[in-house]
MIFIMAR-65181 format. One record per residue: x, z, y of N, C-alpha, C in turn. Coordinates in steps of 0.05 Angstrom, whole numbers, plus 5000, padded with zeros to 4 digits. Example, Ala and Ser with C-alpha at 12.3 -4.5 7.8 and 13.67 -1.06 7.14 Angstrom:
<nodes>
n.px	n.pz	n.py	ca.px	ca.pz	ca.py	c.px	c.pz	c.py
5264	5156	4886	5246	5156	4910	5264	5156	4934
5257	5142	4955	5273	5143	4979	5258	5157	5001
</nodes>
This chain:
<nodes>
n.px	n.pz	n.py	ca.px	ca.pz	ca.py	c.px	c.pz	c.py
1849	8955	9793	1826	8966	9778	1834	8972	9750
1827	8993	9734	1834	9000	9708	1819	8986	9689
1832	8979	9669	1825	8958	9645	1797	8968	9633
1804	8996	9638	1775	9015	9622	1753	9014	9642
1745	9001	9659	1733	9023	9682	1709	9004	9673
1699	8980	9661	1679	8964	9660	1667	8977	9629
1680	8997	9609	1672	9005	9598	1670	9028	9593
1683	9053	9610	1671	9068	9615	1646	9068	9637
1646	9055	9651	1625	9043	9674	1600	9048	9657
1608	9022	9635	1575	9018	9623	1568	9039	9596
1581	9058	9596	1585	9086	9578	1562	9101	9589
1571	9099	9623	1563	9129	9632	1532	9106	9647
1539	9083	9652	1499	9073	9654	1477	9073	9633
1497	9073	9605	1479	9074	9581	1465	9100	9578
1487	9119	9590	1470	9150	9584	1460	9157	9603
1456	9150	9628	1436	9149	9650	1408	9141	9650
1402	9109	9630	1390	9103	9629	1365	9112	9602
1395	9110	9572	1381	9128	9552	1368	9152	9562
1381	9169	9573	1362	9204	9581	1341	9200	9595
1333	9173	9622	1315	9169	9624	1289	9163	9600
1299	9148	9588	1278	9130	9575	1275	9153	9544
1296	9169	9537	1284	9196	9528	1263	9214	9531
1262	9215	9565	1244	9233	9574	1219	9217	9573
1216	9188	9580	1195	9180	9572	1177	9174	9541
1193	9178	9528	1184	9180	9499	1162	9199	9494
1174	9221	9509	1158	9245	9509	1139	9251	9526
1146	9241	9561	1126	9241	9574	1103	9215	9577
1102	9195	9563	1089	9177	9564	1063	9190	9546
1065	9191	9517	1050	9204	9501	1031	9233	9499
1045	9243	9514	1037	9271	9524	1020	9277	9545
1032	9244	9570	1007	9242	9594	0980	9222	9579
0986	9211	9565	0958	9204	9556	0945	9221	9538
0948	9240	9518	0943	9250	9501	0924	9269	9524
0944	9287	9551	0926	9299	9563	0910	9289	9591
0904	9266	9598	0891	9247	9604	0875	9243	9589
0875	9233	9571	0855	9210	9558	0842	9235	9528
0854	9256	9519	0844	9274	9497	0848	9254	9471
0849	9235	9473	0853	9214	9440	0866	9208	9427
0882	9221	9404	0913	9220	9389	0906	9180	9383
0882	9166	9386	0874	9141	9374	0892	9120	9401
0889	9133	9421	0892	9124	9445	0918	9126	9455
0929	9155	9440	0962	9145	9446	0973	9135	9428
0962	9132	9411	0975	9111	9384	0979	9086	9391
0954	9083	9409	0952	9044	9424	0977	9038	9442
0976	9057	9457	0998	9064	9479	1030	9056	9469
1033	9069	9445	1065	9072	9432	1068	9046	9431
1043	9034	9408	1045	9004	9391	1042	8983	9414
1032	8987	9441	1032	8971	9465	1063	8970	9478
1069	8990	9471	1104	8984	9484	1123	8975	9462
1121	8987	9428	1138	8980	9414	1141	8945	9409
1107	8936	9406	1116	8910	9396	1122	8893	9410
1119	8892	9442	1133	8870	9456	1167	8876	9456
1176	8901	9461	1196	8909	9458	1211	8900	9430
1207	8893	9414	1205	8892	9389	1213	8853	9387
1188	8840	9391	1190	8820	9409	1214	8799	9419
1199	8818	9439	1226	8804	9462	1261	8809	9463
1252	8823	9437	1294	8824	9422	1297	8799	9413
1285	8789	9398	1288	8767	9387	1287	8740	9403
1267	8735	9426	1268	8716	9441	1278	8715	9459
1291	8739	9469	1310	8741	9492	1342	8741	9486
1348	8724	9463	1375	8729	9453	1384	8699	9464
1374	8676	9461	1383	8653	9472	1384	8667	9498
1369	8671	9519	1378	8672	9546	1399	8693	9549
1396	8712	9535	1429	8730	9538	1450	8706	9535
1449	8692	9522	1480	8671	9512	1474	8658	9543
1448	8649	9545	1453	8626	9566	1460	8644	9599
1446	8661	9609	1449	8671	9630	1470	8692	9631
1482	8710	9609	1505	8722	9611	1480	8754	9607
1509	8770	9587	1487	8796	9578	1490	8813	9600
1511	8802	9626	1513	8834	9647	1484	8824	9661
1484	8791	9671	1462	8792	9689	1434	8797	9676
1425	8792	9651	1408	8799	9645	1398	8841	9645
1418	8852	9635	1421	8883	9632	1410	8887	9655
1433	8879	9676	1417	8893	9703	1396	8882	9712
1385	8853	9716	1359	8855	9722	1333	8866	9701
1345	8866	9681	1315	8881	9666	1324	8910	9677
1337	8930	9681	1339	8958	9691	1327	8955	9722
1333	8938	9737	1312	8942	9764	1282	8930	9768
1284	8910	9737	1247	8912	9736	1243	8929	9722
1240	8942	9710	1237	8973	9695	1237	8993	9712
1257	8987	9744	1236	9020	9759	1206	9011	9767
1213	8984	9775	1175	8974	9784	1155	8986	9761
1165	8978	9738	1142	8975	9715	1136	9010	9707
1159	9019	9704	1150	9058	9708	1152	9067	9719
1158	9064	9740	1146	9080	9768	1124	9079	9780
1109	9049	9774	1077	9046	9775	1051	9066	9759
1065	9074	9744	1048	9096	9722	1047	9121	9745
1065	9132	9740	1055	9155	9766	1044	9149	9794
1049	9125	9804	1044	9119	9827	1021	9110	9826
1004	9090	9806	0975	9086	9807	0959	9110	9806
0971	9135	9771	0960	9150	9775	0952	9176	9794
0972	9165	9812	0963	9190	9833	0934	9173	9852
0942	9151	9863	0926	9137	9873	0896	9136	9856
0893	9139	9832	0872	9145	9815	0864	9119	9815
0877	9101	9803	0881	9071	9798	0884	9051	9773
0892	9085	9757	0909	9070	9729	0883	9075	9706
0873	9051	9697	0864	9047	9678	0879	9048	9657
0853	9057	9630	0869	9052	9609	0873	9021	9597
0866	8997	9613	0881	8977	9601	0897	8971	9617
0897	8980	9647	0921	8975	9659	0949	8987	9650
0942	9017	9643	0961	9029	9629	0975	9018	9601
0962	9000	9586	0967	8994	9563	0987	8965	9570
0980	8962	9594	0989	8929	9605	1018	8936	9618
1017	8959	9634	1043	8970	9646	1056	8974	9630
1051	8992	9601	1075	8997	9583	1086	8974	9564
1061	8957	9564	1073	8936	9544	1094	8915	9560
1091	8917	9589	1109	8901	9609	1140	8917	9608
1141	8948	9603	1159	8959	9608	1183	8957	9581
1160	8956	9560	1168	8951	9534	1181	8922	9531
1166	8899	9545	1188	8878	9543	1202	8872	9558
1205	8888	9578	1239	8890	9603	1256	8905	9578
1254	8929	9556	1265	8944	9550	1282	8928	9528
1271	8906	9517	1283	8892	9483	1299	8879	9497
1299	8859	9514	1325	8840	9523	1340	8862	9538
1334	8883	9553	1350	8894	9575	1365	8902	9553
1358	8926	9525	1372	8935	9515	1391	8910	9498
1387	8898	9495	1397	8876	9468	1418	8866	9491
1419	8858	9522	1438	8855	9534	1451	8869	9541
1458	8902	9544	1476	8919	9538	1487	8927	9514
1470	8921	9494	1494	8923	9467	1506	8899	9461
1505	8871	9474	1517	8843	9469	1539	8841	9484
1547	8863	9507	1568	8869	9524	1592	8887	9503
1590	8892	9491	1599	8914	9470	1633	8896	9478
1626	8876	9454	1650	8864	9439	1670	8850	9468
1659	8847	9497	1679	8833	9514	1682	8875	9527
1670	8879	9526	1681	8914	9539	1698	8924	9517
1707	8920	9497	1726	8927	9472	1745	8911	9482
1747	8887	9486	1770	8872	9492	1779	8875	9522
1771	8875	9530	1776	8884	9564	1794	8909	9561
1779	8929	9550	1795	8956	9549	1820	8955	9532
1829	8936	9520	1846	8938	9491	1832	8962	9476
1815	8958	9468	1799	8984	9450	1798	8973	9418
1800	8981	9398	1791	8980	9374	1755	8966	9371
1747	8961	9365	1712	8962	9360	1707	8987	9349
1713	8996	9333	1704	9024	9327	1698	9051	9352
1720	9046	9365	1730	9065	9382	1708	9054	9402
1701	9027	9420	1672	9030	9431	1650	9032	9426
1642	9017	9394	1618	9026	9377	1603	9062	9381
1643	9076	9370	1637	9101	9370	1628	9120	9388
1640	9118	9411	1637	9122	9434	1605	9114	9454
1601	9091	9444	1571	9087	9442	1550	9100	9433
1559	9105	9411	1536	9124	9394	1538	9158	9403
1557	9154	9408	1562	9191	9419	1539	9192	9444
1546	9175	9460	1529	9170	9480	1506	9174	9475
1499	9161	9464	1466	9153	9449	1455	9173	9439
1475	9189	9418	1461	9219	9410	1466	9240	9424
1490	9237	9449	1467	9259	9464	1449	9263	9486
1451	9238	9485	1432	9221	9508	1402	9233	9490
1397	9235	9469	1374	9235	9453	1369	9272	9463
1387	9279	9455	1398	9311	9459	1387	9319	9484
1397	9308	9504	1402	9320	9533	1369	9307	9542
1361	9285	9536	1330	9273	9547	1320	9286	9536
1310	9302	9508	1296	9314	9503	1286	9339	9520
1313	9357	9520	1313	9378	9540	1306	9375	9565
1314	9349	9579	1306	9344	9599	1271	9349	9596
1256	9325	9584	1227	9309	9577	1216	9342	9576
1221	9369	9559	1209	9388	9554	1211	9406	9583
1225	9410	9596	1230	9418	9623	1215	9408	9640
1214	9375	9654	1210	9370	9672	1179	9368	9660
1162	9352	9640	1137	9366	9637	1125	9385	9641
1148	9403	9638	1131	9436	9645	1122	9435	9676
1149	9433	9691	1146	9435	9715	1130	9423	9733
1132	9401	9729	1120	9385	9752	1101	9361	9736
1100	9364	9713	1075	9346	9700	1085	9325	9680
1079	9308	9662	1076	9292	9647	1074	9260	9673
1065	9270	9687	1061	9232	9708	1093	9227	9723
1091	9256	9733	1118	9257	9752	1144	9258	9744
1149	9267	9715	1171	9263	9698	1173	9230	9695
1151	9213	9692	1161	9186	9694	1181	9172	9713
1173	9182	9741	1182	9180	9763	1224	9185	9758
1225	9204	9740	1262	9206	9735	1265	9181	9722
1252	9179	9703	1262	9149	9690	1265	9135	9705
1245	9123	9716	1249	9108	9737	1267	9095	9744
1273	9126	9758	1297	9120	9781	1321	9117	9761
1320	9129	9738	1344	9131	9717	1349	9102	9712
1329	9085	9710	1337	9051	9710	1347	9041	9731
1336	9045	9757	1356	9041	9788	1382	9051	9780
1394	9072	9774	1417	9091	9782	1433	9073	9760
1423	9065	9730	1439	9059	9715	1449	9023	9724
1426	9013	9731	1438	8984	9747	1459	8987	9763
1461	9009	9789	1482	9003	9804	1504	9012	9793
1505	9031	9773	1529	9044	9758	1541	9016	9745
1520	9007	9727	1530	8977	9713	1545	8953	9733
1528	8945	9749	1537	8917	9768	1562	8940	9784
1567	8960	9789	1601	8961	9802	1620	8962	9782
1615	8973	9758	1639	8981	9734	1645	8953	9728
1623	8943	9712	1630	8914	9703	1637	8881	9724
1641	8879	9747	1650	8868	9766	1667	8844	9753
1691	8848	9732	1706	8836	9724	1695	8831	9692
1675	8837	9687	1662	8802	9670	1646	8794	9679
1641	8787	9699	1625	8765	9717	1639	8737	9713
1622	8716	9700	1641	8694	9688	1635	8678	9715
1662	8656	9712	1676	8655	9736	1660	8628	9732
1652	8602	9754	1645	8576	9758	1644	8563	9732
1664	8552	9722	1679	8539	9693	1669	8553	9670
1667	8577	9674	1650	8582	9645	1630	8580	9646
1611	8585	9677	1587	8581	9675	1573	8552	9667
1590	8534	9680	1585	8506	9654	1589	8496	9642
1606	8505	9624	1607	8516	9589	1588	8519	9581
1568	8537	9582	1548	8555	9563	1535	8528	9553
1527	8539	9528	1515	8525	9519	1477	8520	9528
1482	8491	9535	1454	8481	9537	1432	8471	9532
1435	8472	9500	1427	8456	9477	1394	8474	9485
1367	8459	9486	1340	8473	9483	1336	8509	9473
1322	8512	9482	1312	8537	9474	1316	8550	9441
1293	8528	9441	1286	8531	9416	1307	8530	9387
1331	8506	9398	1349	8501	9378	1371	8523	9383
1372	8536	9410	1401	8563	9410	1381	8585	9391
1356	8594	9388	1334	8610	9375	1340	8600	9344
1339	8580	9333	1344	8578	9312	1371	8577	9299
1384	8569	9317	1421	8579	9303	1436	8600	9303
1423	8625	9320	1424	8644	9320	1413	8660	9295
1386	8650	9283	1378	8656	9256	1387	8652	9239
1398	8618	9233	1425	8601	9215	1440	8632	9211
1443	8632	9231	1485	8645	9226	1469	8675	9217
1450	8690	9216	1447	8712	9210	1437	8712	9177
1423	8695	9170	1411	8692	9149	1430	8678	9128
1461	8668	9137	1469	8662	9123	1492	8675	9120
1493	8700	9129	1508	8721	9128	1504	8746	9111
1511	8749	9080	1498	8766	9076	1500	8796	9080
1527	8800	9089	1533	8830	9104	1520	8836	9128
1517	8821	9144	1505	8816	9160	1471	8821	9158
1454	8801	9136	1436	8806	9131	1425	8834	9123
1437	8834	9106	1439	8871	9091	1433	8886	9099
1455	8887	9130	1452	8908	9147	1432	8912	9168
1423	8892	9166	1394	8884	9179	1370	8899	9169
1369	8891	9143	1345	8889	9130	1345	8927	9114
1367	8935	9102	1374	8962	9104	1364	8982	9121
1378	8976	9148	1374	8988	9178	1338	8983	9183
1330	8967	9180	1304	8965	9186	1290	8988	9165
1296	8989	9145	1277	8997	9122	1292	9030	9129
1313	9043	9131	1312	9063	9138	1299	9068	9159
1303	9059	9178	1280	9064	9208	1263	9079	9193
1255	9058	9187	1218	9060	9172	1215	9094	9164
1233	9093	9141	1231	9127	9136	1242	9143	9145
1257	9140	9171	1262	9162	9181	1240	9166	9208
1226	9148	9214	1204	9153	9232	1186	9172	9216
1178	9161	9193	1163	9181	9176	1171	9201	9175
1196	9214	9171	1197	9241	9168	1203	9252	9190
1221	9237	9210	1216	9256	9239	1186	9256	9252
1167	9243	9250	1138	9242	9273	1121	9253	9248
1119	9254	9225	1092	9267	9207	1106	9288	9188
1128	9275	9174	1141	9300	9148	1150	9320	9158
1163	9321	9183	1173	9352	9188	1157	9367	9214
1134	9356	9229	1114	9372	9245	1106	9385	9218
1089	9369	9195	1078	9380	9177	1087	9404	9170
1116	9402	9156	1137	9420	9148	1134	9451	9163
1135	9438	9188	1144	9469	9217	1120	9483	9214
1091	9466	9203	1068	9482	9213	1061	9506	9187
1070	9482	9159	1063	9487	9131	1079	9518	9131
1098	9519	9135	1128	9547	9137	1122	9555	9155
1116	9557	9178	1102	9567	9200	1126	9576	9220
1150	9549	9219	1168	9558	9237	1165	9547	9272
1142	9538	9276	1131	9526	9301	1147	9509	9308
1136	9501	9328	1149	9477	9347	1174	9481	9359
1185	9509	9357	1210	9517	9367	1230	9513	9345
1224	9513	9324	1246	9518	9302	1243	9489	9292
1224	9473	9300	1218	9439	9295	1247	9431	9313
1239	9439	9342	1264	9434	9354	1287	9430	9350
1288	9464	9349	1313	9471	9328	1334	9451	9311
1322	9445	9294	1326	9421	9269	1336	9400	9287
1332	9387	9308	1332	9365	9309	1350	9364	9325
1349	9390	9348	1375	9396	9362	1398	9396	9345
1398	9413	9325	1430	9417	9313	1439	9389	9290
1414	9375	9284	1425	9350	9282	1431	9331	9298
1423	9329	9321	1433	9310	9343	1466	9313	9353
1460	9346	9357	1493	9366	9356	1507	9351	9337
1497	9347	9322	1520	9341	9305	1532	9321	9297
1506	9303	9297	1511	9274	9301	1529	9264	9316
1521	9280	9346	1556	9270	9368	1577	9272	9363
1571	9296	9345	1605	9309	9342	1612	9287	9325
1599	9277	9297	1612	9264	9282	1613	9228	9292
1605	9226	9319	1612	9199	9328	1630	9203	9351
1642	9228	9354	1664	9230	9373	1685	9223	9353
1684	9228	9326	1701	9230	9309	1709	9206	9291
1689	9202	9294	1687	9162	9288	1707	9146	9304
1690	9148	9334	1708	9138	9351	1746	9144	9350
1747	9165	9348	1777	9164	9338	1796	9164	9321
1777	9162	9293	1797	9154	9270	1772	9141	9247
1757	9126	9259	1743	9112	9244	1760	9074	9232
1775	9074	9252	1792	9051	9254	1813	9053	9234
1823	9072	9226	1843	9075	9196	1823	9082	9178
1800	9085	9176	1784	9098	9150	1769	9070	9136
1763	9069	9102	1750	9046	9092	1719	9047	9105
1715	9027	9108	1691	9020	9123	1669	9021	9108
1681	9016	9077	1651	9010	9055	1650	9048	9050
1680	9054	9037	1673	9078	9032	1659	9094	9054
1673	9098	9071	1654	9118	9096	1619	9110	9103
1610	9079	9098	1584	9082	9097	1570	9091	9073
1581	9095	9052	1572	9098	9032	1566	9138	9021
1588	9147	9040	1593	9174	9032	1576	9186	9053
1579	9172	9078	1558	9186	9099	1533	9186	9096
1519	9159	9087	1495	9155	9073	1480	9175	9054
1511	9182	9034	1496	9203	9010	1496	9230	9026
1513	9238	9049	1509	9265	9059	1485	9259	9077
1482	9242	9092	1453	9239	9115	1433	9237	9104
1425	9218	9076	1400	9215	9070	1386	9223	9046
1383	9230	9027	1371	9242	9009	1373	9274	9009
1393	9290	9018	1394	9316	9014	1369	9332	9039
1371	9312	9061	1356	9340	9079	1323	9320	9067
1322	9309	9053	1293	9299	9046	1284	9323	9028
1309	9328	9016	1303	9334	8981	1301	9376	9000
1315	9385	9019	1320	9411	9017	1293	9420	9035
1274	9400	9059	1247	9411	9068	1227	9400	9045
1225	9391	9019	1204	9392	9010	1200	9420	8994
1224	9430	8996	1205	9455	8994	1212	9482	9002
1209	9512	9003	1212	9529	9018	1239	9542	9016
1252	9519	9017	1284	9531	9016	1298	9552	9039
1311	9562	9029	1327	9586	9053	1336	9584	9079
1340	9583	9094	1350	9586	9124	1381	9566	9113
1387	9579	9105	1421	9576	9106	1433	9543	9091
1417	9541	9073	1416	9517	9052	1402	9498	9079
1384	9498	9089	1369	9479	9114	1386	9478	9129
1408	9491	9145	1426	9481	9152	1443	9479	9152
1453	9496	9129	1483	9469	9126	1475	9443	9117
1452	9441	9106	1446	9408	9099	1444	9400	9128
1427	9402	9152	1433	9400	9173	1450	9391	9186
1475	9410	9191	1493	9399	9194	1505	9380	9191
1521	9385	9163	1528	9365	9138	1518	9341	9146
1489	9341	9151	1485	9307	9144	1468	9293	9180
1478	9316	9195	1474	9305	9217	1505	9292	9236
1528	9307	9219	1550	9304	9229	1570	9279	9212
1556	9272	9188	1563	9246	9175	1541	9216	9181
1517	9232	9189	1510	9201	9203	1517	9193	9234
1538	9209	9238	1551	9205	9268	1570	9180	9262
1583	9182	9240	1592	9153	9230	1581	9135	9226
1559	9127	9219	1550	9104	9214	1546	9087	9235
1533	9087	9252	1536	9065	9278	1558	9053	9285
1579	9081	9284	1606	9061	9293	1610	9040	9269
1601	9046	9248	1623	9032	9231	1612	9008	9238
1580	9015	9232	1559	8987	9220	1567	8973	9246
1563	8982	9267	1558	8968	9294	1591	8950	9289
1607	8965	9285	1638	8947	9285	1640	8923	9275
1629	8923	9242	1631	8906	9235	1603	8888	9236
1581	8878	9249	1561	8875	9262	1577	8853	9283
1586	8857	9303	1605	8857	9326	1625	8827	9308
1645	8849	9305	1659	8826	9287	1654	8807	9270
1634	8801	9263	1633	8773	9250	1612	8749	9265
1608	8764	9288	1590	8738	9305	1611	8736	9321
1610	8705	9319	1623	8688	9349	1613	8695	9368
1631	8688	9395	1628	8704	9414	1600	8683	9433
1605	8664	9424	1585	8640	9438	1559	8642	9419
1552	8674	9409	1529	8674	9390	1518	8702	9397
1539	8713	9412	1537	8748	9406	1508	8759	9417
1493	8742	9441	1477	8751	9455	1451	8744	9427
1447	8721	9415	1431	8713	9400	1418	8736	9375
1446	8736	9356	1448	8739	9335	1449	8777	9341
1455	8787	9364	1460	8814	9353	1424	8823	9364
1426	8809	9383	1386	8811	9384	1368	8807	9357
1370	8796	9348	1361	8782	9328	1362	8806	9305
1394	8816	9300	1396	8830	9284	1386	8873	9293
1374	8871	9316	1370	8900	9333	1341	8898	9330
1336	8873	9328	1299	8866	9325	1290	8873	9302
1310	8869	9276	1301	8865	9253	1296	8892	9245
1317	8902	9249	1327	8945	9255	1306	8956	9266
1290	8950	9280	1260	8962	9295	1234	8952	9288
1240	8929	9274	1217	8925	9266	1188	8938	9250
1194	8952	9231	1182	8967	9225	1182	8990	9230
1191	9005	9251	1192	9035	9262	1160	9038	9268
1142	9021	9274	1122	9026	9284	1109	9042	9254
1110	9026	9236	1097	9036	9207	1101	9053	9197
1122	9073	9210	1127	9096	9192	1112	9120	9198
1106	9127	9216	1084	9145	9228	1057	9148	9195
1049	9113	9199	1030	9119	9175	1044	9123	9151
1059	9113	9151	1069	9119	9114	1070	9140	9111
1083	9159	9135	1081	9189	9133	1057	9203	9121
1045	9187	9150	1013	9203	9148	0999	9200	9111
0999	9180	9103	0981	9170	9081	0998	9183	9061
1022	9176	9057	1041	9192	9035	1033	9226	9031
1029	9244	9056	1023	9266	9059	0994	9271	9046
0978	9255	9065	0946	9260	9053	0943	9254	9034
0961	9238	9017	0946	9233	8986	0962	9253	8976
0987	9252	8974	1010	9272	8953	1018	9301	8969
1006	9304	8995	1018	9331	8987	1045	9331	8999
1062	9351	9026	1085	9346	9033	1108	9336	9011
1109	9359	8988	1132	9355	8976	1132	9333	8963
1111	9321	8952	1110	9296	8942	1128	9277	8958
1113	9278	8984	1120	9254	9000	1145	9248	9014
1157	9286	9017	1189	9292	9018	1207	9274	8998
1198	9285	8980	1216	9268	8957	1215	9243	8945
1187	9231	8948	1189	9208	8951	1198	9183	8970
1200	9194	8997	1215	9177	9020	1242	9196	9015
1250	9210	9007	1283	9220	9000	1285	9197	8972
1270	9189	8958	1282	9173	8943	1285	9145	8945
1270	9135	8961	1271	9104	8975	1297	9112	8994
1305	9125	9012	1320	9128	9024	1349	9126	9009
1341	9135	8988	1371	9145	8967	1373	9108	8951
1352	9100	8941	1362	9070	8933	1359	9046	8951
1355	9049	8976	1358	9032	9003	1391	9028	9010
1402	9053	9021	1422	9063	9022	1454	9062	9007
1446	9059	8976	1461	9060	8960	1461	9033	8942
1444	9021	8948	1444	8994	8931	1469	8971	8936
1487	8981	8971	1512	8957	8964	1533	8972	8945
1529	8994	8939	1550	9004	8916	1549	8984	8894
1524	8973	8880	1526	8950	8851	1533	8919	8872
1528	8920	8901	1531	8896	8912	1557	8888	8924
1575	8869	8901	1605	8870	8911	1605	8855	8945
1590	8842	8946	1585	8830	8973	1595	8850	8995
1582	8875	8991	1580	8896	9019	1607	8906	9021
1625	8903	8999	1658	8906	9005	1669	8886	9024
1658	8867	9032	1664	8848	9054	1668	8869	9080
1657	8891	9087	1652	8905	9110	1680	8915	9106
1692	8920	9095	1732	8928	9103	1742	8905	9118
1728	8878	9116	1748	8849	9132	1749	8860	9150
1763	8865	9180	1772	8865	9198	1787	8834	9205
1787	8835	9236	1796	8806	9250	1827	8808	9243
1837	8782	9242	1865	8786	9240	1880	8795	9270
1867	8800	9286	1880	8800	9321	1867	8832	9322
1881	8841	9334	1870	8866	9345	1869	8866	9379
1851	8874	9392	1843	8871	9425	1870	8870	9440
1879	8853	9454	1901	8864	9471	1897	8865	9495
1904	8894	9506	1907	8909	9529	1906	8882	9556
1892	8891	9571	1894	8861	9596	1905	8879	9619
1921	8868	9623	1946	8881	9659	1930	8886	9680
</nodes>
């Protein structure tokens, strides 16, 4: 069997599963909106799946350590076809209430926080398995991820057309079946053997829950990147779901040229985490977050607040969709590297929870920033939180810690 095959395995289940759960982003919101007519109602809907999801990152990190992150991944991906595949299937049956509906997604939402938090806790033994760098699977990860974002979209806008908003659920679905069996054959060989299984640690719930917090909170690179990552969320939800619909309608480049934008930053984003992945591992770790930061985040804030040219919109575009293609690898690398491995399931939950936590709030900040100030106001004022979020480990000698690297580098297994 090849050293790589458990992580390209779980490469090609991640983007099976991501493009599913893409298309549901889009078709979840869209079947209630035309169902139910109430932008109030799919608001409930989102916030019914984000916050258990949200959640259950955090309290599903001890049982990743204790039960192992492959078995957990795959059983949350085959309760996840039950939990969305019931949406189309009640609704045909003409069954699905709207609190049933709110109850289905919030169930699907907390299969989604541990399922996902136990596929990215596999990271650091699929790096060593492969003899891989961390960068090089971080990177490779994220490539995935953005065009998994890319390719679901296109998918979500297609299969809506065709065959409906209920029945597009139905791919996800199955996209969680298809990505389990892809997972449980690739990864075969980290299935921990008798002897480690009683090893794990068995210390209460509650006390693996709290030392997993210990070690995060007393980390401050670690923390940073937490608390950073969270607070960008924040504003980039705001300006992708309220600042730039606004933008497309205000310029009157429609929903196609909204597209547009997001496509050739996604484009680009891969490109620049294909590129990560392969020479992100000789490049400084502080510098490259720091330079990708100033090209991804303040400039495309600062160039839609106001009626700037075609040409200037995207090369900023570009530019700063193809330098935040670096950042996951890096952050995720060093993320990875400084949790013990008898912590990884805890602490990287813990730290993916903190990163999502406020995504829910950015929608309004959008909204209220707009209604009181006015797009360009509110452009440039979340372009400037973004710009001193971002840039504040430059005065913080701390965040130079992110160049440590392990003294061992992965070695190749026969």
């Amino acid at each position: 069997m090849s050293v790589r095959r458990p992580l390209y395995g779980w490469l090609v289940a991640d983007a099976i599963s991501l493009v599913g759960t893409r298309v549901s982003m889009i078709a979840i919101p869209w079947f209630v909106l035309t169902t139910t007519g109430s932008p109030t109602r799919t608001g409930l809907v989102a916030l019914a799946e984000m916050l258990p999801m949200v959640l259950l990152k955090v309290l599903g990190g001890p049982l990743i350590d204790r039960l192992g992150a492959r078995r957990v991944a795959i059983a949350c991906d085959v309760a996840s076809v039950v939990a969305v595949g019931a949406i189309p299937l009640l609704h045909e049956a003409d069954l699905l209430s709207f609190p049933a509906l709110l109850a289905i997604v919030a169930a699907a939402g907390a299969l989604r926080g541990p399922g996902d938090a136990a596929k990215h806790a596999l990271v650091p033994a699929l790096a060593a398995t492969a003899g891989v760098p961390m960068e090089r699977a971080t990177g490779l990860s994220s490539t995935v991820e953005r065009t998994a974002t890319l390719l679901g979209a296109a998918a979500a806008a297609a299969l809506v057309s065709v065959v409906g908003a209920a029945n597009a659920l139905l791919v996800d679905a199955a996209s969680f079946g298809l990505s389990a069996l892809v997972l449980a054959w690739a990864t075969v060989a980290l299935r921990p053997d008798p002897a480690a299984e009683e090893e794990r640690d068995t210390a209460p719930y509650l006390v693996r829950l709290r030392e997993g917090w210990d070690f995060l909170r007393r980390d401050p690179v670690l923390l940073g990147i937490a608390v950073m990552v969270a607070l960008t969320n924040l504003l980039d939800v705001a300006w992708a779901t309220v600042l730039m619909p606004v933008w497309a309608k205000e310029y009157d480049v429609g929903a196609a040229g909204l597209g547009t934008v997001f496509a050739i930053f996604a484009g680009a984003s891969a490109l620049g985490s294909v590129c990560a992945a392969a020479w992100a591992v000789r490049l400084p770790r502080y510098w490259v977050y720091l330079v990708a930061f100033l090209l991804a985040g303040a400039p495309r804030f600062a160039v839609f607040s106001y009626d700037s040219p075609l040409w200037l919109v995207g090369a900023v575009v570009v530019v700063g969709g193809f330098a935040s293609g670096f950042l996951n690898p890096v952050l995720g690398a060093v993320i990875f590297e400084r949790i013990p491995d008898r912590l990884v399931g805890r602490v990287s939950s813990l730290t993916t929870a903190m990163c999502f936590a406020l995504m829910p709030f950015g929608g309004l900040l959008g909204g209220a920033l707009v209604s009181w100030h006015g797009l360009s106001v509110a452009m440039l004022a979340i372009g400037s939180a973004y710009l001193v979020v971002t840039m504040l480990p430059a005065v913080d000698p701390r965040w130079r810690d992110m160049d440590r690297r392990p003294d061992r580098e992965p070695v190749p297994v026969e």
